[in-house]
C-alpha positions in Angstrom: 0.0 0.0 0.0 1.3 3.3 -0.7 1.2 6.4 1.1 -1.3 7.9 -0.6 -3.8 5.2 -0.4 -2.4 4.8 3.4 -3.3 8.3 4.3 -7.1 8.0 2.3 -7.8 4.9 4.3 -6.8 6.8 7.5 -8.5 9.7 6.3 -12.1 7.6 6.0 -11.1 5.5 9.1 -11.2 8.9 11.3 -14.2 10.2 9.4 -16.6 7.0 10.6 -15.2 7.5 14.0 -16.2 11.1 14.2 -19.3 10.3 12.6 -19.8 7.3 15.1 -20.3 9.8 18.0 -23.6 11.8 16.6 -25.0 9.1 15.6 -24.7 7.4 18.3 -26.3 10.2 20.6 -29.2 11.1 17.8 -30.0 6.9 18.5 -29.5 7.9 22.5 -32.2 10.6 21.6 -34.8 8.4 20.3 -34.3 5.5 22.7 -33.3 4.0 20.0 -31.7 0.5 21.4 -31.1 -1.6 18.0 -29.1 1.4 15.9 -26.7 1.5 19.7 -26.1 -1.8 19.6 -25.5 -2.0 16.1 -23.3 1.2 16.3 -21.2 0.0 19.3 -20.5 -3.1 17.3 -19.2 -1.3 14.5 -16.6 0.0 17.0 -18.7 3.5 17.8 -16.7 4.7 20.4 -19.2 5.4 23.8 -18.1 8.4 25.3 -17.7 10.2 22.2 -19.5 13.8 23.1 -21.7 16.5 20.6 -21.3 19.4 19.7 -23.2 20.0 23.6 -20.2 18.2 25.6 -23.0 15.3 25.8 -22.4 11.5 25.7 -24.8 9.5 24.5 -25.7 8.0 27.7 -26.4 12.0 29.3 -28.6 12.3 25.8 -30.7 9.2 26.7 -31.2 10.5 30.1 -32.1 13.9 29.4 -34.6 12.3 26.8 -36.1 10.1 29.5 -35.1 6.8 27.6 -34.3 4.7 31.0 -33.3 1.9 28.9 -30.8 3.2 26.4 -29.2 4.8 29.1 -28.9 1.7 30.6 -27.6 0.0 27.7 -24.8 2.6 27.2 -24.0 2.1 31.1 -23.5 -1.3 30.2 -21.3 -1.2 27.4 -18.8 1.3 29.5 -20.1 5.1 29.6 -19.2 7.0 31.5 -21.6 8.0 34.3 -19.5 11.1 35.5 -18.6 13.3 32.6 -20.1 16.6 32.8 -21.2 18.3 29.8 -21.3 22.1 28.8 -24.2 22.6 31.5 -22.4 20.5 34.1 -25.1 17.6 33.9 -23.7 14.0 34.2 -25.1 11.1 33.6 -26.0 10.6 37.5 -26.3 13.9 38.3 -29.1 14.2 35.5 -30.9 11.4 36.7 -31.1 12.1 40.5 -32.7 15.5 39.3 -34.9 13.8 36.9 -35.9 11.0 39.1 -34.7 7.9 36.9 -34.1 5.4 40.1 -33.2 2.9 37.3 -30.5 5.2 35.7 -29.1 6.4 39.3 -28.7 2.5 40.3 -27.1 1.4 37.4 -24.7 4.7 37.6 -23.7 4.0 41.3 -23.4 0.1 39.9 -20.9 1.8 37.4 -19.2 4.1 39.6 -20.8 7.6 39.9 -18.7 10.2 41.9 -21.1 10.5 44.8 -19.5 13.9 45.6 -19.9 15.4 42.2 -21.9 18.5 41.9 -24.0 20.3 39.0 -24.3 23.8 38.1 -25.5 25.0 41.1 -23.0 23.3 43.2 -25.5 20.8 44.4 -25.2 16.9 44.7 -28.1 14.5 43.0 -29.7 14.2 46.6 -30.3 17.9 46.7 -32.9 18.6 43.3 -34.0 15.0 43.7 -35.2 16.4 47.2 -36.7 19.4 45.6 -38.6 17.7 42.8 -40.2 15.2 45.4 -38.4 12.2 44.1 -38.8 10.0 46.8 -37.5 6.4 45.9 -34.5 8.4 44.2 -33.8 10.4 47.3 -34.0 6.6 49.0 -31.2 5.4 46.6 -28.8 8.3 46.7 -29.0 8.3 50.9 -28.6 4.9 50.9 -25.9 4.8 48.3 -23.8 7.6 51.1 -24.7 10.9 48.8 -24.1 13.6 51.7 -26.9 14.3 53.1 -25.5 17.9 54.5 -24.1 18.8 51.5 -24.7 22.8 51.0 -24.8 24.2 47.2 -24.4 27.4 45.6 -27.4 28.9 47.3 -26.7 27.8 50.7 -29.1 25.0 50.9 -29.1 21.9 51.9 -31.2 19.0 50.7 -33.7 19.3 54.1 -33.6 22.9 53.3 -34.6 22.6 49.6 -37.4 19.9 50.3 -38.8 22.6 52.6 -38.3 25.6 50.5 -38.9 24.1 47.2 -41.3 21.4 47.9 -45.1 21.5 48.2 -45.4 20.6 52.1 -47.1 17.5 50.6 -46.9 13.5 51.7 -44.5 12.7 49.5 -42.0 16.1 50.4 -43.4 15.1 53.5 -41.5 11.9 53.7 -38.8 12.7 51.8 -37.8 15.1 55.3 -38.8 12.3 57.2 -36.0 10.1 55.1 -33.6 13.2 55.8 -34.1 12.7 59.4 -33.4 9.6 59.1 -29.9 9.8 57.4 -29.3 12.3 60.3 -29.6 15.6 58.4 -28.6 18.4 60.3 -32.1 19.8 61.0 -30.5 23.4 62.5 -28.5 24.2 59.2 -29.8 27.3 58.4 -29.9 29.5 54.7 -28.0 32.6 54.1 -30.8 34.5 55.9 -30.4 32.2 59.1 -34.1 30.9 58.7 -33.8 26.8 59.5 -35.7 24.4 57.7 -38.2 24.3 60.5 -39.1 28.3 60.5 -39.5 27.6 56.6 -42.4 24.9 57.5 -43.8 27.3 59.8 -43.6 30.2 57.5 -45.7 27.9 54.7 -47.8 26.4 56.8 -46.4 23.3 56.1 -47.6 21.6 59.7 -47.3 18.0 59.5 -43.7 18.5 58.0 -42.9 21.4 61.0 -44.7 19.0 63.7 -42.3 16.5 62.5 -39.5 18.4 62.0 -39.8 19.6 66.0 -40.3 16.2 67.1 -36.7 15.4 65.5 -35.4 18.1 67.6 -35.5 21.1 65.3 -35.2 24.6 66.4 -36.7 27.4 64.6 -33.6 29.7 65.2 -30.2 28.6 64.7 
């Protein structure tokens, strides 16, 4: 083989690989299991990003395709990397409240301390967005449960001042206590989670809060 025929066959060799990684996250995008499997045969490499920073296992996820995730978990991707938003893999999922995808990521290694853009860990929107059996996972998986983000919040705090005071924000606290939050972390404005229930009338979730031992002052 010459060089110029060894330099074309490099040439279209590189081209499928860069190729590979779209079309591997437009098949992540439509949940699309058969065209992954078929591309990762053909050597599609799986961490291969977009033009977003995404993999094509953050694409699934962010598309709500718990399976094709799962699949790309599977054949090696990687759960941690961060894309140009700072979403992961994990991350995305304990926000999203795709239990599967969280278990499989912590199967595969997720960085429990990793944090998103708002310097938060997957506990803390999973505790906003009332994702109970995902808030289950990542407490009992060791997520820290004190953990205090960008906005000087914790995960009690952010169930209290984000949630809707309902059963299932309810007991997502009551898991919180459990894990042995600290219930007399206050926010920036030294209001603790407790003061928070009171001020939304939130009483179930104060009564239980004060029978944990809260204090409504710092």
């Amino acid at each position: 083989m010459n060089r110029r025929v060894a330099l074309a066959s490099l040439l279209a060799l590189l081209t499928r690989h860069a190729d590979a990684a779209p079309a591997l996250v437009e098949a992540a995008l439509r949940g699309d299991t058969v065209a992954l499997r078929r591309l990762l045969a053909a050597g599609a490499p799986v961490n291969q990003r977009d033009e977003r920073g995404r993999t094509a296992a953050l694409a699934a996820t962010q598309a709500g395709h718990v399976q094709a995730a799962i699949l790309l978990i599977r054949h090696g991707a990687d759960v941690n990397a961060q894309d140009d938003s700072r979403d992961s893999v994990f991350l995305l999922a304990g926000a999203r409240g795709h239990t599967d995808i969280v278990r499989a990521a912590i199967a595969a290694g997720a960085d429990l301390k990793s944090t998103n853009r708002y310097g938060g860990t997957a506990l803390i929107p999973a505790c906003h967005y009332g994702h109970l059996d995902t808030v289950r996972v990542l407490l009992d998986a060791g997520v820290a449960v004190d953990h205090v983000n960008n906005l000087g919040w914790t995960a009690l705090l952010e169930a209290v001042i984000l949630g809707d005071g309902g059963p299932t924000h309810t007991a997502i606290v009551r898991l919180l206590i459990r894990h042995r939050a600290n219930l007399d972390l206050a926010d920036r404005d030294a209001v603790t989670a407790l003061a928070h229930a009171e001020r939304r009338g939130f009483r179930e979730m104060a009564e239980l809060l004060r029978a944990a031992g809260a204090r409504a002052a710092p």
